[in-house]
Backbone bond lengths (Angstrom), bond angles and torsions (degrees), N, CA, C in turn:
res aa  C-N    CA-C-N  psi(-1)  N-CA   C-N-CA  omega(-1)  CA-C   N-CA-C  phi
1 X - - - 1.434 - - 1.523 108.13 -
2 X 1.299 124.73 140.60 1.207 136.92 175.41 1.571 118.30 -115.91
3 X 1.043 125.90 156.29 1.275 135.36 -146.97 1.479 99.13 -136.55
4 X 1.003 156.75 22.05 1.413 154.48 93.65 1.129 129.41 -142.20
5 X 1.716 137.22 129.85 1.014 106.75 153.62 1.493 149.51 -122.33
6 X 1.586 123.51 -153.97 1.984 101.90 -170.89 1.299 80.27 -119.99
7 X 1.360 122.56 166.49 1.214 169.38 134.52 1.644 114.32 -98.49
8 X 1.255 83.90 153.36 1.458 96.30 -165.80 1.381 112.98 58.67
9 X 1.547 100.58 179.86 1.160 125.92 174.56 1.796 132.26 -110.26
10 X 1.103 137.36 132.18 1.498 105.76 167.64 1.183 129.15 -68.44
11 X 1.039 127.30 139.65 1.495 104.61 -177.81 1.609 122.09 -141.11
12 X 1.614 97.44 27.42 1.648 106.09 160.00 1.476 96.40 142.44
13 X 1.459 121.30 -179.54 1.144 135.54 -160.97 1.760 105.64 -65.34
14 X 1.441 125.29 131.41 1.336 128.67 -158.37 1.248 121.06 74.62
15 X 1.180 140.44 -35.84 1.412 126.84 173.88 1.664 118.35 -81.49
16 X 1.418 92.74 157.11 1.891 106.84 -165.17 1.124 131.63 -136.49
17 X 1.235 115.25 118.54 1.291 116.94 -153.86 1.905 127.66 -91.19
18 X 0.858 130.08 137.02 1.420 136.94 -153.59 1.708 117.62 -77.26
19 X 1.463 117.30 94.69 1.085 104.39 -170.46 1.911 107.46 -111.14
20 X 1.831 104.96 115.35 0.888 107.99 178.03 1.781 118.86 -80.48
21 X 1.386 89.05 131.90 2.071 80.86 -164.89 1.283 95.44 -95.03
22 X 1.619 114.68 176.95 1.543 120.73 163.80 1.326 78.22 -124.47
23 X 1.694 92.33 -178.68 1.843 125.62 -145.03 1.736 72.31 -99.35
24 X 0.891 157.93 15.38 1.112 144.73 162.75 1.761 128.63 -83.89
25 X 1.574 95.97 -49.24 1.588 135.05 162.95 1.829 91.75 -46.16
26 X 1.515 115.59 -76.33 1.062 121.65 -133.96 2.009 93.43 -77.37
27 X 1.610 118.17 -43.28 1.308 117.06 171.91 1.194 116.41 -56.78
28 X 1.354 139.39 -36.17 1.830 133.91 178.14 1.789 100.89 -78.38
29 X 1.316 102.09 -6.16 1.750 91.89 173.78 1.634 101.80 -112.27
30 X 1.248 122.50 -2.62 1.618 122.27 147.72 1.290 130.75 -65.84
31 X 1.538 106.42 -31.30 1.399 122.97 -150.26 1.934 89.78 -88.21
32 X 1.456 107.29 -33.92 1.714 115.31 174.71 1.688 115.31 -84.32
33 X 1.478 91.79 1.56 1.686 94.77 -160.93 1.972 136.22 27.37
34 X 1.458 82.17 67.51 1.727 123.47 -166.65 1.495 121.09 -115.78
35 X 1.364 106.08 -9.66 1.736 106.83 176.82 1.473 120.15 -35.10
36 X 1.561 92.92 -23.05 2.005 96.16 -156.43 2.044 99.60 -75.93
37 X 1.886 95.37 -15.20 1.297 101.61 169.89 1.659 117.86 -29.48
38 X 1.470 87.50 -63.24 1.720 114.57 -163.56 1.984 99.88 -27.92
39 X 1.555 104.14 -52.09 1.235 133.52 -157.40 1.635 104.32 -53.73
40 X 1.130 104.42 -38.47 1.562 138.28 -171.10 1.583 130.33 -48.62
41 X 1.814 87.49 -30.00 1.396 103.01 -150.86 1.669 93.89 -110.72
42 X 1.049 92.09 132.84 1.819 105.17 -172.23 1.680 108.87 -64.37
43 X 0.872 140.52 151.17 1.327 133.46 175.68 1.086 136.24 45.62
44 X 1.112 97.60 33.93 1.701 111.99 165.62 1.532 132.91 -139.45
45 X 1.279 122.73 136.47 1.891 109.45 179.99 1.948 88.89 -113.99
46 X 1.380 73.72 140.55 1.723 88.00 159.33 1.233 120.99 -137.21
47 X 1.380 89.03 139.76 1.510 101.75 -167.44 1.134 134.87 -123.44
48 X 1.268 150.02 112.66 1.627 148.34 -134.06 1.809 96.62 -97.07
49 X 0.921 121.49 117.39 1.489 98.16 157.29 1.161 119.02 -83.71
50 X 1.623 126.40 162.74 1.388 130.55 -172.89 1.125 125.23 -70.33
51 X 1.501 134.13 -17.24 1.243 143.00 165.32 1.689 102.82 -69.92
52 X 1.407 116.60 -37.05 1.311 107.70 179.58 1.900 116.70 -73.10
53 X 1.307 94.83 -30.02 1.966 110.68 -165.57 1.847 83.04 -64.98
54 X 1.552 111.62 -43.73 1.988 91.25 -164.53 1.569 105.77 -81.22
55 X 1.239 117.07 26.70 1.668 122.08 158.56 1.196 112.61 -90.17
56 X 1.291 118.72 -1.21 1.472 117.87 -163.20 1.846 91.01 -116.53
57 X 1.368 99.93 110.61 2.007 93.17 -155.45 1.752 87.20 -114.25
58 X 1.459 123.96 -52.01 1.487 113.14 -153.93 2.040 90.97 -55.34
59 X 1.866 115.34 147.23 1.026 107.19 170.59 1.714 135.20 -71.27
60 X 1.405 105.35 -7.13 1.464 119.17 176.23 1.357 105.26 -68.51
61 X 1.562 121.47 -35.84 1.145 107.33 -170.75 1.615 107.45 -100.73
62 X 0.900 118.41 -18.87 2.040 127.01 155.76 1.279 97.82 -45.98
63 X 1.326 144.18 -54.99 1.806 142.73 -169.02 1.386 86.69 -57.58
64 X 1.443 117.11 -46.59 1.504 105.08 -146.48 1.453 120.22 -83.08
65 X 1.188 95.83 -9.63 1.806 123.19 -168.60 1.937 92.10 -96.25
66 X 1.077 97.77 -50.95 2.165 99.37 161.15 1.466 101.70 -12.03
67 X 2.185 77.72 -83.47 1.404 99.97 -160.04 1.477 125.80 -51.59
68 X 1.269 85.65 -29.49 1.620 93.25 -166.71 2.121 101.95 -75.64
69 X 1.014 113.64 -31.15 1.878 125.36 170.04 1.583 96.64 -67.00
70 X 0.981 115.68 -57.78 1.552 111.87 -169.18 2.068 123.60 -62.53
71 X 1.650 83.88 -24.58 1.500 100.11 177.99 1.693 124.38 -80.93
72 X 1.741 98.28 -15.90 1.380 129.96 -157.39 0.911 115.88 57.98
73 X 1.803 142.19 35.80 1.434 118.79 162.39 1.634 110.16 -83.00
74 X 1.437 130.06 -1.41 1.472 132.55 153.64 1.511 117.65 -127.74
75 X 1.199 106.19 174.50 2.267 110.99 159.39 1.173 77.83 -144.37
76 X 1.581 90.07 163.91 1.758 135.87 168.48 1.216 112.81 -101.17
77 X 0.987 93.48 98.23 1.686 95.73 -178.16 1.981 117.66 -98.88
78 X 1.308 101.89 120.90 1.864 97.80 -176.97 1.603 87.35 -73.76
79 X 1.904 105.67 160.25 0.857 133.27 144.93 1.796 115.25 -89.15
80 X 1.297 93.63 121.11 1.556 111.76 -176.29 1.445 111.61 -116.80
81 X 1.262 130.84 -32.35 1.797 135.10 -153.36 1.674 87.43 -97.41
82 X 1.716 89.55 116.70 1.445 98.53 148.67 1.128 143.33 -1.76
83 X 1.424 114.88 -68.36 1.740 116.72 -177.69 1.331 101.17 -71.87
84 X 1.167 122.34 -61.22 1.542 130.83 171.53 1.546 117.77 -7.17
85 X 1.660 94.15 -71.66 1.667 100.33 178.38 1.430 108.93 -70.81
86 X 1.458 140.19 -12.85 1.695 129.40 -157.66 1.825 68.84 -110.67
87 X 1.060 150.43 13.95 1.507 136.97 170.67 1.587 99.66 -99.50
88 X 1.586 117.59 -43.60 1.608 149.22 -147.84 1.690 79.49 -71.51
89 X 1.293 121.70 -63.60 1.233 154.19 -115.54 1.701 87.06 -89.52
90 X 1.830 101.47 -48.41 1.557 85.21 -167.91 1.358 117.64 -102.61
91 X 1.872 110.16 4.90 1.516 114.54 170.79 1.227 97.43 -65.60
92 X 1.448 118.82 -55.52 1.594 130.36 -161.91 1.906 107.61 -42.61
93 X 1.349 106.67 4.78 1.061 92.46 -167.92 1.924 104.10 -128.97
94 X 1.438 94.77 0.45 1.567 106.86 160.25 1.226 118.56 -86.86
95 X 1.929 106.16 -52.46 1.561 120.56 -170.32 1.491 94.65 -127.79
96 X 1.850 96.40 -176.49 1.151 104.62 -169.63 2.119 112.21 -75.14
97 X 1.270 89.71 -165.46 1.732 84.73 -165.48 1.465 100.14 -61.76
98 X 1.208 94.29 -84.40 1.899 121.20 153.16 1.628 98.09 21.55
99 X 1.511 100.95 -82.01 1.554 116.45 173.62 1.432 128.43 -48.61
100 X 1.147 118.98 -51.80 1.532 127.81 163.32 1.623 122.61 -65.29
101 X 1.289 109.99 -32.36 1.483 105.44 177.91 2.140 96.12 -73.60
């Protein structure tokens, strides 16, 4: 299991590269109350997908996952595109969602 990953590439001064987190990444940086880290880091977006954000269940850490969307150091991004979900569809059936999304 891996604990985030990038997309894309960098590919020079201004461009930014896509870091998909898991609920794992994002809870041990709740647990330090450090999300605003994420924000910090030059050239990069991270992005929770929504199958991963409803792993994140106690409500203290739902505020914090808010705050942390509302502040922009992440988005929630749905999976919508076809291949995506028939890909989503057949991890989900090795590992957990969380993991496959």
């Amino acid at each position: 299991m891996f604990c985030c990953r990038v997309r894309g590439h960098r590919l020079g001064k201004g461009k930014t590269s896509v870091v998909v987190t898991d609920a794992n990444v994002l809870i041990n940086l709740m647990h330090c109350r450090q999300l605003g880290l994420l924000r910090k880091l030059p050239g990069f977006e991270f992005v929770v997908p929504d199958h991963v954000a409803t792993e994140i269940v106690p409500v203290g850490q739902k505020e914090m996952l808010a705050e942390a969307v509302d502040a922009g150091n992440v988005r929630i991004e749905a999976i919508t595109a076809v291949p995506v979900i028939e890909e989503f569809a057949r991890l989900s059936a090795e590992m957990g969602r969380g993991e496959a999304a």
